[in-house]
Wavefront OBJ file of the C-alpha trace (Angstrom):
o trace
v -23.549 12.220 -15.689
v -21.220 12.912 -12.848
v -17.807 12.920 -13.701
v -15.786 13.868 -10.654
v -14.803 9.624 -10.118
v -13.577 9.745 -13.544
v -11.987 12.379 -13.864
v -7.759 12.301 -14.348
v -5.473 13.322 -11.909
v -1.997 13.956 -12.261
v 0.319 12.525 -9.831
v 3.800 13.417 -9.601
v 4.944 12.936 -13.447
v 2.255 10.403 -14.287
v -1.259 10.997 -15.606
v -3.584 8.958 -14.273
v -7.041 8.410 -15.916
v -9.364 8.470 -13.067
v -9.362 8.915 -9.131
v -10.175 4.663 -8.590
v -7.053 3.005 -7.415
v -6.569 -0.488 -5.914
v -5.334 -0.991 -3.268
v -2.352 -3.376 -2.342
v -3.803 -6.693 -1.157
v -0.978 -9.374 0.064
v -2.046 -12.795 -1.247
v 0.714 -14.716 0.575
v 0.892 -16.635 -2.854
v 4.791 -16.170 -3.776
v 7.541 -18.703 -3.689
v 10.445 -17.201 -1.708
v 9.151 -13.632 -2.603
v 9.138 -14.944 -6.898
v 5.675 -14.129 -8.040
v 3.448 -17.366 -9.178
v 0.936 -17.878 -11.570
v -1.644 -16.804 -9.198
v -0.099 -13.054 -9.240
v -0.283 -13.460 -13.613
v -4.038 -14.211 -13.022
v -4.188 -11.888 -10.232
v -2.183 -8.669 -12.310
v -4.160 -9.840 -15.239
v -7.615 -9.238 -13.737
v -6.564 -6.036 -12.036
v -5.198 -4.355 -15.280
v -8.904 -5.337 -17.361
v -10.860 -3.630 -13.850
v -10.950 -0.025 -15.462
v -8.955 1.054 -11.621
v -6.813 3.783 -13.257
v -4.206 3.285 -10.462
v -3.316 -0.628 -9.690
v -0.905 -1.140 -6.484
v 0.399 -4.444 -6.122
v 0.355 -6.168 -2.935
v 3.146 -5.514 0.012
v 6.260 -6.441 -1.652
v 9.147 -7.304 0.799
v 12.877 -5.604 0.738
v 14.268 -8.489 2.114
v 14.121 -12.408 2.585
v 13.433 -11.729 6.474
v 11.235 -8.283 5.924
v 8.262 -10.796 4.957
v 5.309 -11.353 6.517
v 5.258 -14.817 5.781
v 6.778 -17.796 3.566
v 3.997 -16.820 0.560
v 5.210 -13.029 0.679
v 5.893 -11.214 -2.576
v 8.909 -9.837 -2.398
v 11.779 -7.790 -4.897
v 14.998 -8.755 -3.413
v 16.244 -11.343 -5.714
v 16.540 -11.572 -9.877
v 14.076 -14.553 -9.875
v 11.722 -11.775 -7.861
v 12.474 -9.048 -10.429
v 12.666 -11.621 -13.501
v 8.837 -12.779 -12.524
v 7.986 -9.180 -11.743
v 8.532 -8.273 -15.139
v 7.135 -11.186 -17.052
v 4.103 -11.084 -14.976
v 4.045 -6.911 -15.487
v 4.200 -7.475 -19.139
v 1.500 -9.809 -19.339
v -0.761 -7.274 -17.891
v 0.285 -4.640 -19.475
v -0.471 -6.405 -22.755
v -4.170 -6.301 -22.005
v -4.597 -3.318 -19.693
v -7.063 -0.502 -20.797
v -5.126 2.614 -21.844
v -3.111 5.087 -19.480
v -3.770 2.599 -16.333
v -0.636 3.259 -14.186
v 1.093 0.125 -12.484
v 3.048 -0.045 -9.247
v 4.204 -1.865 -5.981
v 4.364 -1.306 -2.425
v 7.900 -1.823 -1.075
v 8.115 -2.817 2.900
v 9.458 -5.087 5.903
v 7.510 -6.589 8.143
v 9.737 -5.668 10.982
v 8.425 -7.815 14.264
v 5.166 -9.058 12.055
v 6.922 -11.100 10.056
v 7.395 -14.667 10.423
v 4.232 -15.638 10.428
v 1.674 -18.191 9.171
v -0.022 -17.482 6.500
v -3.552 -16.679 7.292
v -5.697 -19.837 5.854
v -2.888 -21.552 7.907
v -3.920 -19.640 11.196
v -1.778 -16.711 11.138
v 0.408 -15.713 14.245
v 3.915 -16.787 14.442
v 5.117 -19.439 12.897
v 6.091 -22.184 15.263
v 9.533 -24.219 15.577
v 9.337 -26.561 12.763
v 7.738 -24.077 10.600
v 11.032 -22.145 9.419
v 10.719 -19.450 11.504
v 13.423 -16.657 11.528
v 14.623 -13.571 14.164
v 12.493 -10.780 13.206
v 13.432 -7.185 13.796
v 11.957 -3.883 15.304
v 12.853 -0.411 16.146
v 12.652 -2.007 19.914
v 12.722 -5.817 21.497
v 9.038 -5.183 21.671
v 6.777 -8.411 20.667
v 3.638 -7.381 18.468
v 1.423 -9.114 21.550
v 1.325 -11.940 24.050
v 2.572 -15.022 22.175
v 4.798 -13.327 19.353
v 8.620 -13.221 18.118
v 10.603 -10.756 20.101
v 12.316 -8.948 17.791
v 15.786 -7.826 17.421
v 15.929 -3.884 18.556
v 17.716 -2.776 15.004
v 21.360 -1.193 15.394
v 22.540 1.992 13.478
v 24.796 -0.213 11.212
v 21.294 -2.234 10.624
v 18.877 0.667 10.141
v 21.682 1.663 7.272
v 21.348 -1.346 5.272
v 17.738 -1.691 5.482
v 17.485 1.737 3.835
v 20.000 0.448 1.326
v 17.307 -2.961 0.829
v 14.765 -0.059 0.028
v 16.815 1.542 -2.659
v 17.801 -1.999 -4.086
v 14.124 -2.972 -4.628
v 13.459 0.174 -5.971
v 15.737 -0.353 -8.822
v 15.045 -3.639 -9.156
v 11.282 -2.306 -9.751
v 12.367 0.349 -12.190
v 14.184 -2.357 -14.306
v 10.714 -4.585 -13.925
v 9.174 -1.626 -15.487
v 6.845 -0.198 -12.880
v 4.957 3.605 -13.060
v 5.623 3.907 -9.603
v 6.443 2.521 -5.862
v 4.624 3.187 -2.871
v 5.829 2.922 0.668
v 4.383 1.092 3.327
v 4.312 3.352 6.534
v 1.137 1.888 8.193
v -0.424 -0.969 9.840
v 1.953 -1.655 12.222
v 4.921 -3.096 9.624
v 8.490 -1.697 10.221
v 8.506 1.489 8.771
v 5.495 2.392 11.464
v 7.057 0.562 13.745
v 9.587 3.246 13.823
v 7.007 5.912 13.605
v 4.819 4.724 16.790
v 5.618 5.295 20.303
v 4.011 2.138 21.204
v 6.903 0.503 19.195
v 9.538 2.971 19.560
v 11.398 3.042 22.927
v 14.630 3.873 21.518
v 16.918 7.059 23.167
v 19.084 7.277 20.141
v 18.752 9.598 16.814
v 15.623 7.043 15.692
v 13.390 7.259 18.600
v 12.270 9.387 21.066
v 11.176 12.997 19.359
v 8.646 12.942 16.587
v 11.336 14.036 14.446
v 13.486 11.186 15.238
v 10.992 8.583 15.073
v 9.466 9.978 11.975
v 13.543 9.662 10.669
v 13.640 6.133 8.959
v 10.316 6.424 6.591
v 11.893 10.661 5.494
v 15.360 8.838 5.096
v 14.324 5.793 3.123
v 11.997 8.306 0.967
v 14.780 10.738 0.392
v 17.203 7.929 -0.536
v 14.692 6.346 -2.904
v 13.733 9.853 -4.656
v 17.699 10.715 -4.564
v 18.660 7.475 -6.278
v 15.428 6.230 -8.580
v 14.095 9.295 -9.955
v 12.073 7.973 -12.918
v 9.409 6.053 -10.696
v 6.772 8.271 -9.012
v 7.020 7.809 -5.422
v 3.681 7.545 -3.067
v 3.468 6.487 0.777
v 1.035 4.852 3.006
v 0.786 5.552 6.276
v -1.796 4.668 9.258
v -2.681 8.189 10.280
v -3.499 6.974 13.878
v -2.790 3.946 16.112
v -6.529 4.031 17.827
v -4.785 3.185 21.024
v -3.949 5.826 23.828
v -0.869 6.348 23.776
v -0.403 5.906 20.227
v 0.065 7.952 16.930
v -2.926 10.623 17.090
v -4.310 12.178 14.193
v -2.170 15.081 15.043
v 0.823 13.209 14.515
v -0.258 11.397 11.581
v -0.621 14.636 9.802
v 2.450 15.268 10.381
v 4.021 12.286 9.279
v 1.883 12.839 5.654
v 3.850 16.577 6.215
v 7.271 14.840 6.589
v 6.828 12.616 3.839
v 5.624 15.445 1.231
v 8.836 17.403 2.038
v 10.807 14.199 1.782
v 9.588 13.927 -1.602
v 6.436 11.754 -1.683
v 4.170 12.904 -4.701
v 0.821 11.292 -3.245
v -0.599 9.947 0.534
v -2.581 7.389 1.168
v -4.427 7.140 4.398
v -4.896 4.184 6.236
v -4.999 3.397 10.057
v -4.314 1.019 12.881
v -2.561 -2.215 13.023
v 0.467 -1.522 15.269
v -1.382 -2.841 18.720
v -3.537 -5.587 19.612
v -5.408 -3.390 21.765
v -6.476 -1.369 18.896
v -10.460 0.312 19.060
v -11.472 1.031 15.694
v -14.890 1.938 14.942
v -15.101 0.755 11.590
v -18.438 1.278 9.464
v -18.222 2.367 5.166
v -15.427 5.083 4.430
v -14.097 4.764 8.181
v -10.987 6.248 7.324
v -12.119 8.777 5.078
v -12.474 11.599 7.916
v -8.783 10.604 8.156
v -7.923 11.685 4.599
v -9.367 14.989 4.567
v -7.179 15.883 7.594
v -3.759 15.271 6.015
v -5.634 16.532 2.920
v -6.214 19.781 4.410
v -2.811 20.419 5.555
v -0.473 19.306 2.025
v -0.541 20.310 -1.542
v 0.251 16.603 -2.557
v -2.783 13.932 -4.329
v -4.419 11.763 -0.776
v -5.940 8.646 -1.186
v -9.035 7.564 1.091
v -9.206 3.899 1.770
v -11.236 1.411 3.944
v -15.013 0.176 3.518
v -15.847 2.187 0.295
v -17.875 -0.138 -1.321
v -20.419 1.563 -3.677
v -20.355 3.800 -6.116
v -21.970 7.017 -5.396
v -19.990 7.124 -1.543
v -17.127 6.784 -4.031
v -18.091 9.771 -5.989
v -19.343 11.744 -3.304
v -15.857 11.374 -1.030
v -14.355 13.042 -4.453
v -17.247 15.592 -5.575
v -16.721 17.114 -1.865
v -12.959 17.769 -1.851
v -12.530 14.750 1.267
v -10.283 13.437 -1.183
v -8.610 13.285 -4.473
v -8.589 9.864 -5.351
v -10.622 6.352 -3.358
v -8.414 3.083 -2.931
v -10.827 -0.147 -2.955
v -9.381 -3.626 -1.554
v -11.775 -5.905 -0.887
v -14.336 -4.310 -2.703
v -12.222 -5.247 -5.795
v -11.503 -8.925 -4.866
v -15.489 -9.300 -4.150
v -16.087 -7.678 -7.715
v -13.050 -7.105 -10.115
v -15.006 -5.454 -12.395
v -16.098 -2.556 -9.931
v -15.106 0.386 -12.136
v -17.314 -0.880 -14.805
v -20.473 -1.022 -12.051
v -19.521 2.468 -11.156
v -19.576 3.855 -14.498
v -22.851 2.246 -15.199
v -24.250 3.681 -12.359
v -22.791 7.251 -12.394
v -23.645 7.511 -16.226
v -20.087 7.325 -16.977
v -18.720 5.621 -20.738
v -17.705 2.099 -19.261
v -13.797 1.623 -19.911
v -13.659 -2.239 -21.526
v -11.887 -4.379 -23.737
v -13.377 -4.791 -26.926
v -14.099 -8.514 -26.490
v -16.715 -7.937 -23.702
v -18.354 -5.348 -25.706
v -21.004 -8.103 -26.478
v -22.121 -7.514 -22.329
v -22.835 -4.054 -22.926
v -26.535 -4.730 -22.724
v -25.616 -6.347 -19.393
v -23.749 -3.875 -18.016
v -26.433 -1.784 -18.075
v -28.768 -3.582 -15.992
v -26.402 -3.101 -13.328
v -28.213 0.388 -12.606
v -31.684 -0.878 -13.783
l 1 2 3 4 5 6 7 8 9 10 11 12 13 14 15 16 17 18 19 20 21 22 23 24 25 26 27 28 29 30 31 32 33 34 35 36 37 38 39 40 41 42 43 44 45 46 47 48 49 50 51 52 53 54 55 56 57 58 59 60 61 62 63 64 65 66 67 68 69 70 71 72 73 74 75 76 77 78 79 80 81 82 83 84 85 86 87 88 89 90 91 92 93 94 95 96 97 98 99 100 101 102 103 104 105 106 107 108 109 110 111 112 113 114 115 116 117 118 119 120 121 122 123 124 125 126 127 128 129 130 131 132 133 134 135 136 137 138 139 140 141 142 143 144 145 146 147 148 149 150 151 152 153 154 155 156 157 158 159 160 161 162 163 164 165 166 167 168 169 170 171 172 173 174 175 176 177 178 179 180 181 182 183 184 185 186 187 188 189 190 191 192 193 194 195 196 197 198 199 200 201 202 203 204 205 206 207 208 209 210 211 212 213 214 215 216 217 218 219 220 221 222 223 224 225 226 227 228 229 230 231 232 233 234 235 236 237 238 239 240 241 242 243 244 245 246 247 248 249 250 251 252 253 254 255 256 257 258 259 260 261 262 263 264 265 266 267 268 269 270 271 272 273 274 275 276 277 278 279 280 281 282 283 284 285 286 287 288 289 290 291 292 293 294 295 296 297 298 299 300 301 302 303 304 305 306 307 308 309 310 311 312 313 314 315 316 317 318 319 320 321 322 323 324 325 326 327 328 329 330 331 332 333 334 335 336 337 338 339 340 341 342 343 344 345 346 347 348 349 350 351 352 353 354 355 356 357 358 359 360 361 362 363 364
C-alpha cells in the first residue's frame, strides 16, 4: 500500500485528510452570481468524491468582475443566502474532515463574455454587455472589450469587494477562500507586464505590479482571520515578454509573506499568443519551483489524470498536494479509483458499500 496520496496535510489551521483537492471549475450556471440547483447537484457530488480539499468554482467580487451572465458570484445576500443552503446540503453528506472553500476573483478585461456553449468571446450589443476593467486600456486580443485602465480611487474599492466577499463567505460557512491570481483574470492582470503598462505605484516594478494581489491578501488575512487563505497564481505567461518562471516564484514569495497559507500553481491565460506545451502533469515542473523556494503547502495542477502520476508527483517531494479538474468532472468518483488502485481503504458513504466488490475491479 502506498500511502503518500492519502496521507493528511495540514494547511494553515485546517487539517486536511489527504493531498487530492479539486480544483475550481466555473460552470457559468448561476443566476446573477445566486447559485442554482445545478451548483446543489454539483457541491453534492464533489463532497461524496473522497477529494479531501473541494474548491468551488471562480466566484466573482462584483456584478461586473464576472466572466459572464452564468458566473457564480458572492456579492449579494441572495449569493451568500444560496451559498449557504447549497454548502449545507453538502456538508450534510460529505465524508468526514473534507474541507470546503471558494475562489474569490474579477474578471478584469475577460469578463463580459458569452458563455462558452454560447461561443464565448465578448458578448455582443444586445447581449447585456458591460465596460470591463484592467490594470491598462489593453483588450485581451483582436475583437475584445477595451477595458477601463482602473484609477487609484477604483483599485481601493475593488480591494474592499474582496474583503466583502470574504465575509460574506465566512458567514456562508466556508473552511477557506482561495485567490485567483492566474489565467489572465484581474488580479494577473495586474501582475503581467503584458497587461500592466501603468507608471504609477501599481505598475511598472515587480514590486508594484505584484502590489494589488499582496494588498488584497493582506486586507483579507487582516480583516477575516477565521478562513484559511490559499492563492492561485499562473507561474508563467508562456509568451516572451511575459511573467517567467522567475517571476512567478516570486509572486508565490510575495503572497506567502502576505499571508497566504498554501499555492497553487497554474499557468498561462493572460495572451492569445500563448505557447504551451501541454502533455499529463504539464505544470507540475512549475510547482516544484515555487515549492523549492517557500515553506508554505503547493498544489500541482493540469493533466493529472491517473492515479499512480498522482502519487508519484507526491512520493517525490514535486509537490504536497495534486488539484484534478477535469479529471473529476470525467469521473467524480476519482479518489475512490485511486484508492483501489494504490491499495488504499476507499473513503465512501455507507450506502454504496454494496459496490465494494465493484470497486475493486477497478484495479483488476
Amino acid at each position: 500500500m502506498t500511502d503518500h496520496l492519502f496521507s493528511p496535510i495540514r494547511i494553515g489551521h485546517l487539517e486536511v485528510p489527504n493531498r487530492i483537492a479539486i480544483a475550481p471549475m466555473c460552470q457559468y450556471s448561476a443566476d446573477d452570481g445566486t447559485a442554482s440547483d445545478w451548483h446543489l447537484h454539483q457541491w453534492m457530488t464533489y463532497a461524496l468524491s473522497g477529494a479531501g480539499m473541494v474548491t468551488f468554482e471562480m466566484t466573482d467580487v462584483e456584478r461586473h468582475g464576472r466572466i459572464s451572465h452564468g458566473c457564480l458570484g458572492l456579492y449579494s445576500d441572495h449569493n451568500e443566502a444560496a451559498a449557504k443552503r447549497t454548502l449545507d446540503a453538502a456538508r450534510r453528506v460529505a465524508q468526514p474532515g473534507t474541507v470546503f472553500g471558494v475562489q474569490l476573483a474579477h474578471a478584469g478585461r475577460k469578463a463580459s463574455c458569452r458563455r462558452p456553449w454560447e461561443g464565448g468571446g465578448p458578448l455582443q450589443a444586445g447581449q447585456d454587455p458591460w465596460q470591463t476593467v484592467s490594470a491598462s486600456a489593453l483588450p485581451f486580443a483582436d475583437g475584445w472589450h477595451t477595458p477601463h485602465a482602473m484609477t487609484e480611487d477604483e483599485i481601493h474599492t475593488l480591494i474592499g469587494h474582496f474583503v466583502s466577499s470574504a465575509h460574506r463567505a465566512r458567514r456562508a460557512g466556508l473552511d477557506f477562500i482561495e485567490l485567483h491570481a492566474a489565467h489572465g483574470y484581474l488580479l494577473h492582470q495586474f501582475i503581467s507586464p503584458l497587461s500592466n503598462l501603468r507608471t504609477d505605484r501599481w505598475g511598472g516594478s515587480f514590486e508594484n505590479r505584484v502590489r494589488l494581489a499582496v494588498e488584497v491578501t493582506r486586507a483579507i488575512r487582516g480583516e477575516v482571520p477565521e478562513l484559511m487563505l490559499g492563492a492561485r497564481i499562473s507561474v508563467t505567461d508562456w509568451v516572451e515578454g511575459g511573467l517567467t518562471v522567475d517571476e512567478g516564484v516570486q509572486v508565490a514569495q510575495a503572497l506567502e509573506e502576505a499571508g497566504a497559507a498554501y499555492i497553487c500553481c497554474s499557468s498561462g491565460g493572460n495572451s492569445p499568443h500563448q505557447k504551451i506545451p501541454t502533455g499529463p502533469g504539464y505544470q507540475v515542473h512549475l510547482a516544484e519551483a515555487v515549492k523549492k523556494a517557500v515553506t508554505v503547502p503547493v498544489r500541482a495542477v493540469g493533466i493529472i489524470t491517473e492515479p499512480q502520476q498522482a502519487e508519484a508527483i507526491i512520493a517525490e517531494g514535486r509537490a504536497d498536494m495534486v488539484a484534478l479538474a477535469r479529471a473529476i468532472l470525467a469521473d467524480p468518483r476519482w479518489p475512490w479509483r485511486a484508492a483501489a488502485a494504490l491499495g488504499h481503504e476507499i473513503r465512501t458513504a455507507p450506502q454504496f458499500l454494496r459496490a465494494s466488490d465493484l470497486h475493486k475491479r477497478w484495479v483488476a
